[in-house]
N, C-alpha and C positions, 0 to 999 in steps of 0.2 A: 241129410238127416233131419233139419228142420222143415222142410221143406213135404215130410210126409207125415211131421207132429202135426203142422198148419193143415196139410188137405185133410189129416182124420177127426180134426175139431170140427173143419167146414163142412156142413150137409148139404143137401141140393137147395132146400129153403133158401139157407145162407146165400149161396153162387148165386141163385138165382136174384136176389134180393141188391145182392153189388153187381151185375149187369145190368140188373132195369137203373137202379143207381147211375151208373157208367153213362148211360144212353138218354137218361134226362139232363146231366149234367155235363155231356159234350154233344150231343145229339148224333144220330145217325151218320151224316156225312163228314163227322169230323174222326168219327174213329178208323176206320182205315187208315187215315195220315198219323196218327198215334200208333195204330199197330204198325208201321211200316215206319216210325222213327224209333218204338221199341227195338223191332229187328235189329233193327242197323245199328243199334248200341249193343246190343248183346253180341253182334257182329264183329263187333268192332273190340268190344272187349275180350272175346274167343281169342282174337287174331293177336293181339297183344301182348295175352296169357300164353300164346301158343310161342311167341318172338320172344319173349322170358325163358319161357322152357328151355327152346333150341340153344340161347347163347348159355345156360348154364352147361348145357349138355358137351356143348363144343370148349368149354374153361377146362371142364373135368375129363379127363381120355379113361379107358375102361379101367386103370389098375388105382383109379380114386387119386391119381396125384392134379393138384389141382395147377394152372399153367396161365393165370391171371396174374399182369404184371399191374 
């Protein structure tokens, strides 16, 4: 939900305005290794959230009784 209050404040000006930004302040050849250490945290955070989920899922059996000693 915040995430579409933030892109309807930001115009193209703006975006465009923090990537020239981005690109003088790590240059060219440094952002790939940024977007591809982003990835890998969002990666890695997915998978985590996802290992959270499963062991809730597997405490509670479908009738809500929960079975965590």
């Amino acid at each position: 939900m915040f995430t579409h209050t933030l892109l309807g404040v930001l115009q193209y000006p703006e975006i465009i305005m923090i990537i020239v930004l981005v690109l003088i302040m790590f240059g060219a050849k440094k952002l790939p290794e940024l977007a591809r250490g982003m990835g890998q945290g969002i990666r890695e955070f997915r998978n985590a959230s996802r290992d959270i989920q499963n062991d809730l899922e597997r405490t509670v059996d479908p009738d809500g009784h929960d079975h965590r000693r």
